[in-house]
C-alpha positions in Angstrom: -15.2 38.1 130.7 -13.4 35.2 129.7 -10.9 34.1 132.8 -7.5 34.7 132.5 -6.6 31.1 133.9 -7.8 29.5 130.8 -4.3 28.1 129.3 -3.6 27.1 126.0 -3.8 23.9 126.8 -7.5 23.9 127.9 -8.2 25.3 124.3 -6.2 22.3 123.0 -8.4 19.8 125.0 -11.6 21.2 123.9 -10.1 21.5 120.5 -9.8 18.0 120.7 -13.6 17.1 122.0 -14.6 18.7 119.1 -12.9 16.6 116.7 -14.2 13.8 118.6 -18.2 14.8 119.5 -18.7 17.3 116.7 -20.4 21.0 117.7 -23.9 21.2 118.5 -25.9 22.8 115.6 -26.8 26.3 117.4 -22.9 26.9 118.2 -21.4 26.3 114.7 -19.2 29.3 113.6 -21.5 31.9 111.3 -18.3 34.6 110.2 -15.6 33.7 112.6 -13.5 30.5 112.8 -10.3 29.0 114.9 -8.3 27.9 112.3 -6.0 25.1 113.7 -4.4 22.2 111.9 -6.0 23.2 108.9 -9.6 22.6 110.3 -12.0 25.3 111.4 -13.9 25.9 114.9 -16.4 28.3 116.4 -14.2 30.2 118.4 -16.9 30.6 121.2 -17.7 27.4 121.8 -13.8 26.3 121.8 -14.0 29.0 124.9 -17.2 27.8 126.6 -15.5 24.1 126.5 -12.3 25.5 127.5 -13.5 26.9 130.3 -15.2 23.5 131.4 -11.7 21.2 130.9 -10.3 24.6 133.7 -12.9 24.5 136.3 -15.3 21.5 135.4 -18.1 23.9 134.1 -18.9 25.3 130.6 -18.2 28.6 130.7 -22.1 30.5 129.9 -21.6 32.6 126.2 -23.2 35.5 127.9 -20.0 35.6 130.3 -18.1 37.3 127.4 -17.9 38.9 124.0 -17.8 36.7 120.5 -15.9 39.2 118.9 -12.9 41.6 119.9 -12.6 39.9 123.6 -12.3 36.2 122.0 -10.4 37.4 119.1 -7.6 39.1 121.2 -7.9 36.0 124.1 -7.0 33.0 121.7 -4.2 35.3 120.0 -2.5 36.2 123.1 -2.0 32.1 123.5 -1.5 32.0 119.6 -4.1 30.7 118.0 -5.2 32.5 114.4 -9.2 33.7 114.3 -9.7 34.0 110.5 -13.0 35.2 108.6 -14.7 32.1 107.8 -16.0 32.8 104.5 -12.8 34.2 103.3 -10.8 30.9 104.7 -9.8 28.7 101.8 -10.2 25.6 104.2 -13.4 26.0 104.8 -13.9 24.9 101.0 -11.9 21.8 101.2 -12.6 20.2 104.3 -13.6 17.2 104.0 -16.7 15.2 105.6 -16.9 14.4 109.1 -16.6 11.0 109.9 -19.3 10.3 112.2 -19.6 8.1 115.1 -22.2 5.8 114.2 -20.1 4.1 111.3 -21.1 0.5 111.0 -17.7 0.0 109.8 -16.4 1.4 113.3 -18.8 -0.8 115.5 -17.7 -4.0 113.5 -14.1 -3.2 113.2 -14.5 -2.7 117.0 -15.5 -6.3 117.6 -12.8 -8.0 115.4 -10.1 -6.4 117.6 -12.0 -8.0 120.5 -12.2 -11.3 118.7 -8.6 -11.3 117.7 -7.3 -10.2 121.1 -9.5 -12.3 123.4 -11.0 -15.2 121.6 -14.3 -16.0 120.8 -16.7 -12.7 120.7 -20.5 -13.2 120.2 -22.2 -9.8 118.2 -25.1 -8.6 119.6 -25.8 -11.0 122.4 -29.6 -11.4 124.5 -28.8 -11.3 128.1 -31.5 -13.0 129.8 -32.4 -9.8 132.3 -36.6 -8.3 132.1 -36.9 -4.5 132.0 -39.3 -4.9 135.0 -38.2 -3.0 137.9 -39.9 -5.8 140.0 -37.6 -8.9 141.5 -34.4 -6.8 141.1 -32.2 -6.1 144.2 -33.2 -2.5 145.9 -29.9 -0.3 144.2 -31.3 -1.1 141.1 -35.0 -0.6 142.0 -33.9 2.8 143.0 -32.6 4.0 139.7 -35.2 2.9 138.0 -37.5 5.1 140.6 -35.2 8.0 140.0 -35.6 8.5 136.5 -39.4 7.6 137.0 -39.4 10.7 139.0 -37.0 13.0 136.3 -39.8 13.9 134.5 -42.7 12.4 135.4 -42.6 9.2 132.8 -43.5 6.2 135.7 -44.0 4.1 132.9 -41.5 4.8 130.6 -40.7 1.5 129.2 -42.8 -0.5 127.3 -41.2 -3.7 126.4 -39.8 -6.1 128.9 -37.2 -7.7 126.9 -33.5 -6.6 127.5 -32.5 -5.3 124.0 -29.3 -7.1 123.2 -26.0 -5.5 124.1 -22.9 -5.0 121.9 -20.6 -7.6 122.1 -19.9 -11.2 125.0 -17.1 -12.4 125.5 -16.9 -15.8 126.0 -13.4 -16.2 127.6 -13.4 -13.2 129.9 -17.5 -13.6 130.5 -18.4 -10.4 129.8 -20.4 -7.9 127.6 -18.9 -5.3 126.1 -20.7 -2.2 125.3 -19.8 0.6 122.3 -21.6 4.3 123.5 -22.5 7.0 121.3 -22.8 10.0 122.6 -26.7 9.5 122.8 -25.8 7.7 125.6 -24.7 10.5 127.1 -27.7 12.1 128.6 -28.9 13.9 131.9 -30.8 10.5 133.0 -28.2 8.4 132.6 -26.2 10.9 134.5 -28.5 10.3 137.3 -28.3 6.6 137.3 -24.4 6.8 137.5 -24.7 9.2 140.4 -27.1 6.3 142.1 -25.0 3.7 141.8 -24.0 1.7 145.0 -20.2 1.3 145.7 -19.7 -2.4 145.4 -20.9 -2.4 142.3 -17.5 -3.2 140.2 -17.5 -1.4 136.6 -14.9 -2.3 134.1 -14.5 1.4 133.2 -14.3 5.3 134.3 -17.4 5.9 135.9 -16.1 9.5 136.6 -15.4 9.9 132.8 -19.0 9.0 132.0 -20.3 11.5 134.7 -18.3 14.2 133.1 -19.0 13.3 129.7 -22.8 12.7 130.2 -22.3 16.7 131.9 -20.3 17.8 129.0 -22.1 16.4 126.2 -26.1 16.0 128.2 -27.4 15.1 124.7 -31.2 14.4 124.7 -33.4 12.1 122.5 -37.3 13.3 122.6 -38.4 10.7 120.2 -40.0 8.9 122.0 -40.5 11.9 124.7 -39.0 9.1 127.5 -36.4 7.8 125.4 -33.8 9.3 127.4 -35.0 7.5 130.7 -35.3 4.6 128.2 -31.9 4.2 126.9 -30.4 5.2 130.9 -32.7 2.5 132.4 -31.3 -0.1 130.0 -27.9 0.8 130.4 -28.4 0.4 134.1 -29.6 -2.8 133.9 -26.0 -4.1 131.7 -24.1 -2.5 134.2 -25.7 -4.6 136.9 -25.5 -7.8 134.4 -22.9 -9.2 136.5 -25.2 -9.3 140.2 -28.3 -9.7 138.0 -27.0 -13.3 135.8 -23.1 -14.0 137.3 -21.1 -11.8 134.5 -18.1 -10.0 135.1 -17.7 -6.6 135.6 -19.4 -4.3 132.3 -16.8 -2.5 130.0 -18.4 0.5 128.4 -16.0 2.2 125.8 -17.0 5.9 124.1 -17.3 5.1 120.5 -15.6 8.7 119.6 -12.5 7.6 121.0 -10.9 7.0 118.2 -11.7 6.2 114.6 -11.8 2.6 114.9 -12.4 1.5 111.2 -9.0 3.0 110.5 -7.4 0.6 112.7 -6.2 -2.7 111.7 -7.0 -5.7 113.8 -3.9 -7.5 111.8 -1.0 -4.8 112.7 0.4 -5.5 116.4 0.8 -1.6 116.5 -2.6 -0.4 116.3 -3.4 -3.7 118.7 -1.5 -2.2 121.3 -3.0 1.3 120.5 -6.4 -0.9 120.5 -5.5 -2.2 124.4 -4.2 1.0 125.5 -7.6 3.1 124.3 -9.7 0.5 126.0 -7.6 0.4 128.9 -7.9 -3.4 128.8 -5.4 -4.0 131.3 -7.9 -3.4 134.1 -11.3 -4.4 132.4 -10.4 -7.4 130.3 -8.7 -9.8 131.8 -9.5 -13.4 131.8 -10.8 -14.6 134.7 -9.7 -16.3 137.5 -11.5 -18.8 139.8 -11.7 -17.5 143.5 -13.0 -20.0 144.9 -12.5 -24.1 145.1 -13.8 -27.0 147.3 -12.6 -30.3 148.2 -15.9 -32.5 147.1 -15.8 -36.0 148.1 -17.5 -39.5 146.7 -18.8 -41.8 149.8 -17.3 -42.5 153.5 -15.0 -39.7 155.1 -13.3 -40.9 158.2 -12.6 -37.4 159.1 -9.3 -38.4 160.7 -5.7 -36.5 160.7 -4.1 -38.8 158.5 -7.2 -38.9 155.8 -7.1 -35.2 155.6 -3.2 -34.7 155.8 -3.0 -36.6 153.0 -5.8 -35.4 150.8 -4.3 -31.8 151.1 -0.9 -33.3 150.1 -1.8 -35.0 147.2 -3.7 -31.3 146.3 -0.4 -29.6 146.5 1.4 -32.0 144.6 -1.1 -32.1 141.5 -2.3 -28.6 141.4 -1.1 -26.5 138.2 -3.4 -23.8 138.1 -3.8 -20.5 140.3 -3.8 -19.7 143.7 -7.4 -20.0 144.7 -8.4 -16.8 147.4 -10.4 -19.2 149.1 -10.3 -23.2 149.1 -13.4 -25.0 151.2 -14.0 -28.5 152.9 -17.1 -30.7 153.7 -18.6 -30.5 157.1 -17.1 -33.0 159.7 -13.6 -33.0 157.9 -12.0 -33.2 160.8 -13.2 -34.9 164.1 -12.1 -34.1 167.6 -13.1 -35.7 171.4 -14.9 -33.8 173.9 -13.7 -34.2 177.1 -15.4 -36.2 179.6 -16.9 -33.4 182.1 -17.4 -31.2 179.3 -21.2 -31.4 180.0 -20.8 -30.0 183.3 -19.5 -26.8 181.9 -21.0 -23.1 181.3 -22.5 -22.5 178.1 -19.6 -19.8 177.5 -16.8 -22.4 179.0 -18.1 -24.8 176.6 -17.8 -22.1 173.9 -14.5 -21.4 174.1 -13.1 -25.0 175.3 -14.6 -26.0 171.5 -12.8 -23.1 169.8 -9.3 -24.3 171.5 -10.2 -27.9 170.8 -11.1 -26.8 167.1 -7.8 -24.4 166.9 -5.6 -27.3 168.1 -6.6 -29.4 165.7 -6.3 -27.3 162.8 -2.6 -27.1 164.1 -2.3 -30.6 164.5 -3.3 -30.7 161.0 -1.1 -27.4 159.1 2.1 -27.9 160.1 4.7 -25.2 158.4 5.7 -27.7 155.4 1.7 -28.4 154.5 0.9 -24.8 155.2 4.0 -23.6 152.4 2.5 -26.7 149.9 -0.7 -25.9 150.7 0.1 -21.9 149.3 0.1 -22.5 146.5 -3.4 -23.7 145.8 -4.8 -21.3 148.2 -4.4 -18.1 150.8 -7.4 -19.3 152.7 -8.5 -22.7 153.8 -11.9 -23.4 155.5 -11.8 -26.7 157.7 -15.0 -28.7 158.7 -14.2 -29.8 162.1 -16.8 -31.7 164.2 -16.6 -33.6 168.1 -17.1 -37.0 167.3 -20.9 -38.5 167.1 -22.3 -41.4 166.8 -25.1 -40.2 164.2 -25.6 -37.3 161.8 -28.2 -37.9 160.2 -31.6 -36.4 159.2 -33.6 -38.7 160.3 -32.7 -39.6 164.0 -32.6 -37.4 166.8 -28.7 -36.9 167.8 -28.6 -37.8 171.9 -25.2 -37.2 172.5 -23.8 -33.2 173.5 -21.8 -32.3 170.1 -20.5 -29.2 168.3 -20.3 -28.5 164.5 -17.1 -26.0 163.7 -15.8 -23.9 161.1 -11.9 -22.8 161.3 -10.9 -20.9 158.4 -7.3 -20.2 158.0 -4.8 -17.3 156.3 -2.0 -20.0 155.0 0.3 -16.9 154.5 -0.2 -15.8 158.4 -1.5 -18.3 160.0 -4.7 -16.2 161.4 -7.2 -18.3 161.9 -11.2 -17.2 162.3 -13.5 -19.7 164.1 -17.1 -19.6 164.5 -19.7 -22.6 165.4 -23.1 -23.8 164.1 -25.6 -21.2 165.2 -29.0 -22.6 163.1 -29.2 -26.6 163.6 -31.7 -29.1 162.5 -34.6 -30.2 164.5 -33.1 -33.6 164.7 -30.1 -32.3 166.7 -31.2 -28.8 168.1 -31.8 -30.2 171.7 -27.9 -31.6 172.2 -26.1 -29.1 170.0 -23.9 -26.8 171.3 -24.9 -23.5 169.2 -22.8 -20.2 168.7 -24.5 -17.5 169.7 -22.0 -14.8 168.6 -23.4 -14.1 165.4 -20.9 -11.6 164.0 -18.4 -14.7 164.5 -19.8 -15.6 161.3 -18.6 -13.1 159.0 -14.6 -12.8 159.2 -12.7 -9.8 157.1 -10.5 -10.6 155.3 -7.8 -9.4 152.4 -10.5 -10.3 149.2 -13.7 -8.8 151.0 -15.9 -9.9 154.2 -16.6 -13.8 154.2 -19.6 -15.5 155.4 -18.8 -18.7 157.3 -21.6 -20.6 157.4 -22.3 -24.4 158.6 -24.6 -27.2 157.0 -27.9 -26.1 158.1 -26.9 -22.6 158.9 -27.8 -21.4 155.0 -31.6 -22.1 156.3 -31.7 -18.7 157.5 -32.0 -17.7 154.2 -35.2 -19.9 153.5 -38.2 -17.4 152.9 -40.4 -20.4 153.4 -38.5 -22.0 156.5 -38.4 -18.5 158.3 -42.3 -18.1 157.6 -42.7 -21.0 160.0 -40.4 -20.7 162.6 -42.1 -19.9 165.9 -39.2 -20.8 168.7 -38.0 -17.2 170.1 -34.6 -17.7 169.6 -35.1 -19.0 165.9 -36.5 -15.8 165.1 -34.5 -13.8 167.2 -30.9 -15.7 165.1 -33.2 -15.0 162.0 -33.2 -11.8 162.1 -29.7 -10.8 163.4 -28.4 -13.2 160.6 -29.8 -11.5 157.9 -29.2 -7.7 159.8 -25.5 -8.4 160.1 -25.1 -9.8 156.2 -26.8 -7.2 154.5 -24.6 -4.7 157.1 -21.4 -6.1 156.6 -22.0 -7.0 152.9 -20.2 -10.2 152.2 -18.1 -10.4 149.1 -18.5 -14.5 149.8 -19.9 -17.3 150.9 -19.0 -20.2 151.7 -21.4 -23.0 152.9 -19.9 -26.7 155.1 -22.7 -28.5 154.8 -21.5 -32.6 155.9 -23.7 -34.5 152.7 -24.9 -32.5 149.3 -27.0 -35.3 147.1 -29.4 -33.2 145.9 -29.8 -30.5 143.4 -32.7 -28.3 145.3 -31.6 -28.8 149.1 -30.3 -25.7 149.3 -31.5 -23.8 145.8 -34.5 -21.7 147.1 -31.3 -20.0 149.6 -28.9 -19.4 147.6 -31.4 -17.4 145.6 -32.4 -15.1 148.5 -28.7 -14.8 149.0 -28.8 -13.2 145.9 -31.5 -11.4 146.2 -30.7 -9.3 149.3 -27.0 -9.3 149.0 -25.9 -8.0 145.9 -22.8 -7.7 147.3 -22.1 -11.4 147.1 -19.6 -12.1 144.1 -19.5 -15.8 144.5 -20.2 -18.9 146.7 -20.0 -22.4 147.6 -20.6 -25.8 149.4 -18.5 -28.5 149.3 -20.9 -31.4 151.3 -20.1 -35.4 150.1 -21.9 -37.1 148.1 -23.2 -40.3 149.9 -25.9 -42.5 150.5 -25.5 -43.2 154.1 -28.2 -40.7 154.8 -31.5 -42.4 154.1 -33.3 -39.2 155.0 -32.6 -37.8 151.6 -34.1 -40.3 149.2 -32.4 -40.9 145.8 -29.2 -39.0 144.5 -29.7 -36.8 141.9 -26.7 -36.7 139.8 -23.6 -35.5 141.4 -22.1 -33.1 138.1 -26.1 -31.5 138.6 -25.7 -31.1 142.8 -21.9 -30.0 142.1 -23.4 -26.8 140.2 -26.2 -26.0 141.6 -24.2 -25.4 144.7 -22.0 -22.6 143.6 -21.7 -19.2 141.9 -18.6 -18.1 140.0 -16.0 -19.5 138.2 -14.4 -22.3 140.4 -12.2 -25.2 141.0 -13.5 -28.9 141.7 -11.0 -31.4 143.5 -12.9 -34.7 143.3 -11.7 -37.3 146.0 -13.3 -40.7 144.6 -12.5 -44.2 145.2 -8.9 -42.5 146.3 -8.4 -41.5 143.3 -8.2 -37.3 143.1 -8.9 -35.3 139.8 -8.7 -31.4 139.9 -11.4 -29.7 137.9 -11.5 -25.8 136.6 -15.2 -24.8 136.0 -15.5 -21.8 133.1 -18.3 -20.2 131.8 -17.6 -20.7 128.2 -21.4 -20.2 128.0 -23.1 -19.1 130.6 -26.9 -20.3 130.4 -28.2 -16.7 130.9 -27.2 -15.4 127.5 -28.6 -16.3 124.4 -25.8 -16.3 121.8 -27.7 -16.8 119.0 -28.6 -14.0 116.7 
């Protein structure tokens, strides 16, 4: 019995899906046809998807009667049923344009290239087809549709075939799905997916469409496991190689070789179908660092001045996020801090460490300061005589991180918690690890100091034997993958060399998917003979960072602001 809450206006919708997705070959009309807008449809399957737009399920054709009962229904909300082989339209309609048009696909990419710049067809991403190496979300999709139907080795080549369409300007991939795409696996892997992972479209619509339509593909028998696996693997492009978030767009749509790439009308109607207000955007940096050439007296008048001279030359946009070296800022200890608790001397260097950071932001650099940045970390160390690798530091010390909201003024402070073996002995270490990991209005933050990034050394951690090495070890990396850090940003005091910290940031990417970006912002001197020659400072500057970013090089007093794209990112191969 069809339901009586069916409206017109469900018939209309699945009126339309038709139009769009055509009608699977065993419900095509044999006698009798809905005749609307001089085109014909099966009159029970315009019910069965009716009753799927009312109640999110396809109403079974065994629920109710093909002829009198349908007939009566859709003319009681004014539609005409008319005997197909007697219908004069049924002789003149003309072919159905089908989805798969080249025309479309191309026409497709020459709106992109008109509306955002410089579009590369058929792109290689740089991503294997192995499960193996890949963070656990996606090795669980992949075990998932391993499991559907048995196929555990279901794919067979382990080159990413390439996608659609990249985007140089926005850095992004586009993709253009038929409804092949649209299958029961790949329903599956959407259902799977973990909820940082940032999409730049409807993942609800897909679900419902991949429900709707759950066309399958037995040639090969796995290909549907196939073509869900690979499309899982683009929609984790930008965790897997640093893209932005994937657009997917459903190639039925609209028919887009009708649409001129040349008339500002059918651009707009070209935005609005692609809803490219929220998935194409160009991007913009999140994240800077203040990365200086040589000496660094760490005083307030050197770093009062640097951060004016920011504000006075900056010209692009507010950063989320702006970062300094270690040891930016130096403060005394007082004279009988020795003879204080271990918690005493805690919180007597968070005071020391908040004052001068006030010292330091008054309300007119704070307002300057704005509009470069909403947060600002600050490097702050008590004064030493050495910090250097290679000599054992004697005096009692602390290594601080303040990190500030310029809009608020909230400030979050936490200390070195994993030092060097040259200083470990006369270091005053923060035990309260959660300190590290301050919430904020663009995601959770990881505040880490110079050395504290060796937590994430696989190979440093295999030979640590001290109890409370292993003990930070382990809480560290607990906490992260817990509170899932959206970045990270690194204070290291020098940065000369391109694979100091490499090996790291690569486990950082490993188990934290949820890390969209990161940085250090060390200087770049040689009054550290521990480290050997320089490697060249353009080479250390990006292999210590992950995004699109800002530069602000202080050298020889002379400061120069720096916006870092990916106009091609070395992870895609561009050429066809």
């Amino acid at each position: 019995m069809i339901p009586n809450a069916i409206k017109k206006s469900h018939i209309l919708k699945a009126i339309n899906h038709i139009d769009r997705y055509g009608v699977p070959p065993k419900r095509a009309a044999h006698k009798l046809a809905l005749m609307h807008n001089a085109k014909l449809y099966p009159p029970k399957y315009v019910i069965s998807l009716a009753g799927f737009f009312y109640s999110g399920k396809e109403l079974a054709s065994k629920e109710f009667n093909s002829g009198r009962e349908t007939i009566s229904f859709l003319g009681s909300l004014g539609f005409t049923v008319v005997d197909k082989t007697d219908a004069p339209i049924a002789r003149k309609t003309k072919r159905k344009h089908n989805e798969r048009c080249k025309s479309c696909k191309h026409n497709f990419g020459k709106f992109l290239e008109r509306i955002y710049g410089p579009v590369t067809f058929n792109p290689s991403l740089e991503i294997t087809t192995t499960p193996i190496n890949k963070t656990s979300a996606v090795r669980k999709v992949f075990e998932i549709l391993a499991d559907y139907r048995g196929f555990q080795n279901f794919m067979t080549k382990t080159d990413l075939p390439r996608s659609d369409y990249y985007l140089h300007e926005t850095n992004q991939i586009v993709e253009f799905d038929e409804s092949q795409h649209f299958t029961h696996p790949r329903l599956l892997s959407l259902l799977n997916y973990p909820k940082y992972l940032e999409l730049g479209y409807d993942k609800n619509r897909w679900i419902k469409l991949c429900k709707s339509l759950d066309k399958r593909d037995n040639h090969p028998p796995h290909r549907d496991e196939q073509r869900a696996w690979l499309d899982t693997l683009r929609d984790f492009a930008p965790l897997l190689i640093g893209l932005r978030p994937t657009v997917r767009v459903c190639a039925s749509d609209a028919v887009w070789c009708e649409l001129s790439p040349n008339k500002n009308s059918d651009i707009e109607k070209f935005k609005k179908l692609i809803n490219a207000d929220k998935s194409l955007q160009a991007q913009q940096p999140d994240l800077g660092r203040i990365a200086i050439d040589g000496a660094w007296p760490g005083n307030l008048k050197a770093a009062g001045e640097c951060l004016q001279a920011i504000a006075r030359q900056w010209q692009g946009p507010p950063l989320k996020f702006l970062v300094t070296c270690g040891a930016f800022l130096h403060f005394p200890l007082p004279d009988d801090f020795s003879h204080l608790s271990e918690s005493a001397q805690q919180h007597l260097l968070s005071k020391l460490a908040e004052q001068t950071t006030d010292f330091l932001l008054n309300n007119s650099l704070r307002k300057q300061l704005l509009k470069v940045t909403t947060y600002l970390t600050l490097g702050i160390d008590s004064i030493k005589k050495r910090s250097k690798s290679i000599f054992a530091i004697k005096e009692t010390h602390s290594e601080m991180i303040v990190m500030v909201n310029l809009k608020t003024g909230e400030k979050f402070i936490t200390g070195k918690c994993y030092p060097t073996p040259a200083q470990q002995n006369r270091i005053i270490l923060f035990n309260n690890l959660e300190s590290h990991f301050a919430k904020t209005e663009f995601g959770t933050v990881m505040l880490l100091g110079c050395h504290d990034l060796s937590i994430f050394s696989n190979r440093g951690n295999s030979t640590a034997r001290e109890e409370w090495k292993v003990r930070t070890i382990k809480t560290m990396r607990r906490l992260a993958k817990q509170l899932r850090p959206t970045y990270v940003l690194q204070h290291p005091h020098t940065a000369v060399k391109t694979k100091t910290w490499s090996a790291q940031w690569r486990e950082i990417e490993r188990i934290l998917p949820s890390v969209k970006g990161y940085i250090s912002a060390g200087r770049y001197t040689d009054e550290d003979p521990g480290w050997g020659q320089k490697d060249e400072w353009p080479k250390v500057l990006n292999s210590t960072k992950f995004g699109i970013t800002y530069d602000i090089i202080l050298s020889k007093g002379k400061l120069s602001i720096f916006r870092n794209d990916f106009k091609r990112p070395s992870r895609i191969n561009t050429q066809k």
